[in-house]
Structure formats: structure tokens, C-alpha cells
C-alpha positions as CSV (number, residue, x, y, z in Angstrom):
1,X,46.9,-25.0,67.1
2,X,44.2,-24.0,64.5
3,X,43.6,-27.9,64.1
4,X,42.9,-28.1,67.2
5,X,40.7,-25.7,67.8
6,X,39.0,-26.3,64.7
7,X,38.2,-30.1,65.4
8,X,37.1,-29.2,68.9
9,X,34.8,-26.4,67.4
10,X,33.3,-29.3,65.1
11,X,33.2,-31.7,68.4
12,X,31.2,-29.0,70.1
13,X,28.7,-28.8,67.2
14,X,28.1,-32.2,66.9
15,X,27.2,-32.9,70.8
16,X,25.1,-29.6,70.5
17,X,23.3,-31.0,67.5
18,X,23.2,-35.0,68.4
19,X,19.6,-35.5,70.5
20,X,20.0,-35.5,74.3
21,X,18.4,-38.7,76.0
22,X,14.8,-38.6,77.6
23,X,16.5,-38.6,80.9
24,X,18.7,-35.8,80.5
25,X,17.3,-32.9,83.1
26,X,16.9,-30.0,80.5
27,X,15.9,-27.6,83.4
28,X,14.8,-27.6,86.6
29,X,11.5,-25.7,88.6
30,X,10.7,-25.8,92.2
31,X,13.6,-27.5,93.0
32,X,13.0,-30.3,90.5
33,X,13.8,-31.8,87.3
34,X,12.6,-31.6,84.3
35,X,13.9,-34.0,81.8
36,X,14.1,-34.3,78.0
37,X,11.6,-37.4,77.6
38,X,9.2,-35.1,79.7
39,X,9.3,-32.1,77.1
40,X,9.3,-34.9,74.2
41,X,5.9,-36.2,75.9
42,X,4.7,-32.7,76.1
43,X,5.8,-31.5,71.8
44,X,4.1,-35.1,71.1
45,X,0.1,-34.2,72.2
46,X,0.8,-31.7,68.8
47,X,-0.6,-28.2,70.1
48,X,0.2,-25.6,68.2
49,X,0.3,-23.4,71.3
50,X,3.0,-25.6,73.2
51,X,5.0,-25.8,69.8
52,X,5.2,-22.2,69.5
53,X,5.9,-21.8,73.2
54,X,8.6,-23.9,72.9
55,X,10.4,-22.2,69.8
56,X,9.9,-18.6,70.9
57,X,9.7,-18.9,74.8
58,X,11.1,-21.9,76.5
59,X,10.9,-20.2,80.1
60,X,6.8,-20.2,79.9
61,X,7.2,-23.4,78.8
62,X,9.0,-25.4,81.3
63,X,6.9,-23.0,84.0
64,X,4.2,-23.8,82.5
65,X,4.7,-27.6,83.2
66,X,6.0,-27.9,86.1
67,X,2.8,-25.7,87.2
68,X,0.9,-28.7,85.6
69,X,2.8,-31.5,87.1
70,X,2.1,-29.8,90.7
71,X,-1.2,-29.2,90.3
72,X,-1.7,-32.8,89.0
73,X,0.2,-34.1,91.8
74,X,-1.4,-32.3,94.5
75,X,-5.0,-33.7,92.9
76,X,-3.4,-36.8,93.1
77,X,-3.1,-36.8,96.7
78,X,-6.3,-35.3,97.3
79,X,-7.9,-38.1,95.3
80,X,-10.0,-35.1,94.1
81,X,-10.7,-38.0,90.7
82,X,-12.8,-40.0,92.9
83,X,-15.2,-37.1,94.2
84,X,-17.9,-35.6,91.7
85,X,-18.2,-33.9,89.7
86,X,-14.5,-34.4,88.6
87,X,-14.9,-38.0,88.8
88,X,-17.7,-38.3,86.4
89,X,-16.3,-36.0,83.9
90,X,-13.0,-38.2,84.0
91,X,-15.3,-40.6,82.9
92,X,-16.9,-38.8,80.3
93,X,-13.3,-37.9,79.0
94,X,-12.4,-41.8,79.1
95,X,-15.1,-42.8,77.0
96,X,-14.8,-39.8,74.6
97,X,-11.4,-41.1,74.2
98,X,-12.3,-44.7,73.9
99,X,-15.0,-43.9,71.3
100,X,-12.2,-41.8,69.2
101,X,-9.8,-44.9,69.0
102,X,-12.3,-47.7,68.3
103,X,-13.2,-45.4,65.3
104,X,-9.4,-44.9,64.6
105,X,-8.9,-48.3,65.0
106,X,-11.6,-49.4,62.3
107,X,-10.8,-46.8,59.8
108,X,-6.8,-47.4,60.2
109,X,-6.3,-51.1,60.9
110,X,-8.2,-52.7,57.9
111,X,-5.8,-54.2,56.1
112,X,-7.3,-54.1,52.0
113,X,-6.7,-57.3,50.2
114,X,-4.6,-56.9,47.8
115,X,-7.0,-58.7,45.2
116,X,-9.8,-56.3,46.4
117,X,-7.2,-53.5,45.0
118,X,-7.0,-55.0,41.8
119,X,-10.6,-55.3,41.1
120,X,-11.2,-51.6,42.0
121,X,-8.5,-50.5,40.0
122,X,-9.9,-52.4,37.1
123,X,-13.3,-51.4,37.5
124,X,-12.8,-47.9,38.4
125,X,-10.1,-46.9,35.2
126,X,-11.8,-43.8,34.5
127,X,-10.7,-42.5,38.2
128,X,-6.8,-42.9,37.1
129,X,-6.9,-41.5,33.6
130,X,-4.1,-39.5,32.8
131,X,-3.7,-37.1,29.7
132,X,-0.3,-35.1,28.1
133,X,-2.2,-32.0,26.6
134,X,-1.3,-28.9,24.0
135,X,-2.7,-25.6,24.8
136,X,-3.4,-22.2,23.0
137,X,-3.9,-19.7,25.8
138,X,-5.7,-16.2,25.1
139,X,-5.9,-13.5,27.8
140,X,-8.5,-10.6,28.2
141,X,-9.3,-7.9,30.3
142,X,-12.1,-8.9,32.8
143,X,-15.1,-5.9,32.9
144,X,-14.8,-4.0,36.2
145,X,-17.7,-5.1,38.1
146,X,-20.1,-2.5,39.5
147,X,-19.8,-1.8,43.3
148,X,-22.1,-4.6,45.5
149,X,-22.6,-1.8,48.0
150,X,-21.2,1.5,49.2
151,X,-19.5,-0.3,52.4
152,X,-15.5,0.5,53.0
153,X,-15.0,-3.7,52.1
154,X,-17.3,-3.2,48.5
155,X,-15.3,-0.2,47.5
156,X,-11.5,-1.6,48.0
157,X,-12.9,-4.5,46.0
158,X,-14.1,-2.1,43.1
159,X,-11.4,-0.3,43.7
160,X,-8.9,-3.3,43.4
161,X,-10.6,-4.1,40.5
162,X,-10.2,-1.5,38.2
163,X,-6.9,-1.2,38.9
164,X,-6.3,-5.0,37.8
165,X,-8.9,-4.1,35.0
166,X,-5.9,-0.5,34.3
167,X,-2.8,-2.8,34.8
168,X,-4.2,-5.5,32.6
169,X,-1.8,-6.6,29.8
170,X,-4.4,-8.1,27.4
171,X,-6.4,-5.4,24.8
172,X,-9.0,-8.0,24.2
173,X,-12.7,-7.9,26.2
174,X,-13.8,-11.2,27.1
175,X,-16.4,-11.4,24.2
176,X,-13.4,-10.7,21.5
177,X,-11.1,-13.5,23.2
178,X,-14.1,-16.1,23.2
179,X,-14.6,-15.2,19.7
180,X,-11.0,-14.9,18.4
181,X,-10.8,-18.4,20.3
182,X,-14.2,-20.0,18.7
183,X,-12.6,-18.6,15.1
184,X,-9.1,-20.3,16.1
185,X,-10.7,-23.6,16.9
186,X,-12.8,-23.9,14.0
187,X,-9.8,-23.3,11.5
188,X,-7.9,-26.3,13.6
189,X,-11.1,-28.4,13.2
190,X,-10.4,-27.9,9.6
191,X,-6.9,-29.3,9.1
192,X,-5.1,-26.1,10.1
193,X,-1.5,-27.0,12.0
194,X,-2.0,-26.5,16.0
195,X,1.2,-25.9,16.7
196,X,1.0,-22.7,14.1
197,X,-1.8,-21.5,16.4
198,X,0.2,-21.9,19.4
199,X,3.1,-19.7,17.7
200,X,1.4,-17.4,16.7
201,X,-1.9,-16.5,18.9
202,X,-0.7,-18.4,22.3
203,X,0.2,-15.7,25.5
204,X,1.7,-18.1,27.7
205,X,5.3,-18.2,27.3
206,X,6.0,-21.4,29.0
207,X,3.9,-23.9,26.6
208,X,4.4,-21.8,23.9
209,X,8.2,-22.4,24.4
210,X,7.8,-26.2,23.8
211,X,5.1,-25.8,20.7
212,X,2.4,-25.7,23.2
213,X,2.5,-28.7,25.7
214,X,1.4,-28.2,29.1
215,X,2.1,-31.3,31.2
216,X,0.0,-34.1,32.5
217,X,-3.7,-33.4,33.7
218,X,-5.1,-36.5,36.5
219,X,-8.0,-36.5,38.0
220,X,-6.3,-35.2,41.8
221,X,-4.1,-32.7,40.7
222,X,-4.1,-29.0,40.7
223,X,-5.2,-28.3,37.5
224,X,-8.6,-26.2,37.7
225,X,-12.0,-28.0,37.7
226,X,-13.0,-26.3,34.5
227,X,-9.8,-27.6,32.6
228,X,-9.9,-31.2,33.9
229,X,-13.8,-31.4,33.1
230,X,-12.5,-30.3,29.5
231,X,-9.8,-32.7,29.3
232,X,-11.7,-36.0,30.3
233,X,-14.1,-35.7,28.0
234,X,-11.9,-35.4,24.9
235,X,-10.5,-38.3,23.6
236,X,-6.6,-38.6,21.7
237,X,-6.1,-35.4,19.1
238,X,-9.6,-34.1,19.8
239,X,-9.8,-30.5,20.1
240,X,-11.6,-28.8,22.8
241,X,-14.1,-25.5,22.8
242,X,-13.0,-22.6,23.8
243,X,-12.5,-23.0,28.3
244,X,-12.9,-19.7,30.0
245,X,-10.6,-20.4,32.9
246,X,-9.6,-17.0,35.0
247,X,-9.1,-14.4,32.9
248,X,-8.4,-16.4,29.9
249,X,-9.6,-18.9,27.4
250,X,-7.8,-22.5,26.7
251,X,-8.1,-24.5,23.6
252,X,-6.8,-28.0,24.6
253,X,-5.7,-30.6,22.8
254,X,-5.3,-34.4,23.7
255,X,-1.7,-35.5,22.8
256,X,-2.2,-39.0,24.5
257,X,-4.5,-40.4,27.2
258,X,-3.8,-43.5,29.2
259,X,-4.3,-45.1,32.6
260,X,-1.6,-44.7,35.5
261,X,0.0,-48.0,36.8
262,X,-1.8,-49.4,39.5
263,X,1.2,-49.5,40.9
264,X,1.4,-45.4,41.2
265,X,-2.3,-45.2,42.4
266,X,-2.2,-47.8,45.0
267,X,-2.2,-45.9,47.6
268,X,-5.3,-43.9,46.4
269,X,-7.1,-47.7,45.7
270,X,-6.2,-48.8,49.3
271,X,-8.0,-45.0,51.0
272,X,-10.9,-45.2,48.8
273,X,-11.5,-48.8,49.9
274,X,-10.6,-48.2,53.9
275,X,-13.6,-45.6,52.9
276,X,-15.6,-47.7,52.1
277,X,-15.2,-50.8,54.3
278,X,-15.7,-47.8,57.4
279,X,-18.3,-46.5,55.6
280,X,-20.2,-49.6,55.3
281,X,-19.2,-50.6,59.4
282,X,-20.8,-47.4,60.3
283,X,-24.0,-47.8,58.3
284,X,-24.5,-51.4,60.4
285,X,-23.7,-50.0,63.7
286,X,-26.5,-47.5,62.7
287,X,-28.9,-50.5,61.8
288,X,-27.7,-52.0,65.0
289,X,-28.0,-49.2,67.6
290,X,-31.0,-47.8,65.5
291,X,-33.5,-47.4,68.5
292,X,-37.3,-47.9,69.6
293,X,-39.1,-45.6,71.4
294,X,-40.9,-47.1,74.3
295,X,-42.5,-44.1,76.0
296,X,-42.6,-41.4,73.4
297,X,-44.6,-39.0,76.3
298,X,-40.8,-39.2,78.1
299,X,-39.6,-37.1,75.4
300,X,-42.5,-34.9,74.9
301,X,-41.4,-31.1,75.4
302,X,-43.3,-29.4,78.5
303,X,-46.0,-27.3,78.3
304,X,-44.8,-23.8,78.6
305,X,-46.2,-22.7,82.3
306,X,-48.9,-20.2,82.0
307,X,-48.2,-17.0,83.6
């Protein structure tokens, strides 16, 4: 008997999670159905407020539609698309829409050769640089800032900072962290061991765990501007200056540089150039539609009327 029941517990889950058909009438309103395909149609146009509705109050929802499907009906009958001024703003809508999917169409649809990839790829290897770096990491304590004002917002910011500036773990200023930095640098320059540095000055735990290495820096990922800019101009074993990122300072060192497949940035190659070939069909449809003014007094502004 617990077999049973057990396989016709799991029977019931399944047919409660397997998708019901479009034609399935989910609910009914006024006396009429309202199917699964319908509510599909509706989820599909991707507002956020019919999404929500739907997760966290079905009933407004489905009368919420059904409302809409009468009044659209009922409009329908009245043939209320033909009169003005709903007639010309169906219109307008139309070609709104028409415009949005030519564009859509343009952008989307053109397909990049794949020799077109190639060349950009080869032309463009600076873009898909990829570097395996070795960091020392120094904190500090940032200065508390003086108030900008004496509004409530200025103050919880002050205030906010000195108790970062209190709770700060670091006993260095910034000015003895750029220096201890600039000092640790110059002794690295000069033959001293980096991963000794890292050992024995470096405060984050992670990279210092693994003598110091710090992953993979490209050009689109989320390492911080100021980092990457450091990074790209360094070439294998160089050692960077002293990088003020947050509320620390980075000395970076080039393990290996090299250029990612073309293969892993294809996808990249094939956007920038869809980008471009739209960019370029919009700057001819400018040229094209670029117009001459016949009768510039048309669009002379009135004379204000004297009083």
C-alpha cells in the first residue's frame, strides 16, 4: 500500500510539473475561457508588471485580461480603428513598429563572413590580449574626507566615513603605503625575489596563498580600469608602479601575455562587426535622407504678438 501511494504521489508531481498545452482553459471570466496559449502570449510581450502579476497575484491577472480582451472586442465591433483620432494613432503605432524591426532586422540579420572575422581578429590582436599576473597588495586607511555640506545626506556620508576610516584594518596612511610600495618595487627592479615580497608585505590572503598569482586580466572582464590600464602596458616579467586601486596599492607583475583563440572571441569579432556594418548602413541612410530646405521662411519661428 505505501507503493502505491508513493508512485501515485510521484504521478501527481509529474502531471503538476509537465507544461499544460496552449489550449488548456486555465480559468475562466465572464463566462469565458481563458486558455494557457493566451497567458503564454500575454508572459511573452516581457513586462515586468504582468510577470510580477502573474507570480504574486494570478486573480488580477486573468481579470485583468479578460477586461482587455472585452474592451478590445467591443472596439472591434464599433470599428472605433477606422474613426480618428484612433485610427491615425494606429497608424502611427504601425510605423513606430515597422521602423523598430527594419532596424532589428539590419542590426540582427547580417550574417559576418567568416573571412571578415579573421581579418579583424588579426588586425585587432591588441583587443584579445590576455595576461596571468602576480600581485603584492598593500592596504591603507583612506583620510576621512571633510563634510561637502551640513545637509542630513552630507553628514551620513562623513559620518559613514569615519567609521570605515575607525574600523579600518590597515595602520598605514595612504602616503606611507605608496611609499612602502615605491620602496618594494625598486628593490624587485633590482633582482630582489617577488615572490619574497609577496610573503612577506602582501595583505591579501588569496594570492598570497599561491605565491602571489591573481588570475587572468582581458580586456572585458571585471578587473578595474586602473588595473587593466596597468596590465596592458607591461610586457612578460615587467614590473609595474605602484596602482592605487580602492583603498590599496598593487604592484603587478606579468607572468605571461598572449592572445585568446579566435576561436573563444568569436563571438565578440562577429558583434563588433554587426556594429559596424549597422553603423556604416545608418551613416548612408543619413547621406541619403539628408534633406534641402526649400522654403526656409516655412520654418521661421513667429513673431511673438505684440501686446
Amino acid at each position: 500500500m505505501k507503493l502505491l501511494a508513493l508512485v501515485a504521489t510521484c504521478a501527481a508531481f509529474l502531471r503538476a510539473q509537465a507544461p499544460l498545452p496552449d489550449e488548456t482553459v486555465v480559468a475562466t471570466a465572464d463566462g469565458k475561457p481563458i486558455t494557457a496559449g493566451e497567458i503564454r502570449a500575454l508572459l511573452k510581450t516581457g513586462n515586468p508588471q504582468v510577470n510580477n502579476m502573474f507570480k504574486q497575484n494570478p486573480d488580477q491577472l486573468l481579470g485583468s485580461f479578460a477586461q482587455m480582451r472585452y474592451f478590445a472586442a467591443e472596439g472591434e465591433k464599433a470599428h472605433l480603428a477606422d474613426q480618428s483620432p484612433w485610427k491615425e494613432q494606429l497608424e502611427e503605432f504601425r510605423t513606430r513598429v515597422n521602423v523598430n524591426a527594419e532596424i532589428n532586422r539590419v542590426r540582427e540579420t547580417y550574417n559576418v563572413p567568416e573571412k571578415d572575422s579573421k581579418d579583424y581578429y588579426d588586425h585587432n590582436q591588441d583587443k584579445y590580449t590576455q595576461a596571468w599576473i602576480k600581485v603584492i597588495v598593500l592596504g591603507f586607511c583612506p583620510s576621512v574626507p571633510k563634510p561637502k555640506g551640513t545637509s542630513v545626506e552630507d553628514l551620513k556620508e562623513a559620518a559613514a566615513a569615519i567609521l570605515a576610516h575607525d574600523n579600518c584594518s590597515s595602520k598605514r596612511s595612504e602616503q606611507e603605503a605608496k611609499e612602502e610600495a615605491a620602496s618594494i618595487v625598486g628593490r624587485i627592479r633590482g633582482g630582489e625575489d617577488f615572490v619574497k615580497y609577496v610573503k612577506q608585505y602582501s595583505e591579501d590572503d588569496d594570492s598570497k596563498a599561491t605565491d602571489g598569482d591573481f588570475g587572468l586580466v582581458t580586456h572585458d572582464n571585471s578587473f578595474r580600469p586602473e588595473i587593466k590600464t596597468a596590465v596592458f602596458a607591461l610586457k612578460d616579467g615587467e614590473i609595474s608602479d605602484p596602482i592605487r586601486s580602492g583603498a590599496s596599492f598593487y604592484i603587478i607583475k606579468i607572468k605571461e601575455k598572449t592572445v585568446q583563440p579566435l576561436s573563444n572571441v568569436i563571438e565578440s569579432v562577429v558583434g563588433e562587426l554587426k556594429t559596424k556594418h549597422f553603423n556604416e548602413w545608418m551613416t548612408e541612410i543619413n547621406k541619403r535622407f539628408k534633406p534641402v530646405i526649400e522654403h526656409p521662411e516655412f520654418f521661421a519661428t513667429p513673431a511673438a504678438p505684440k501686446n
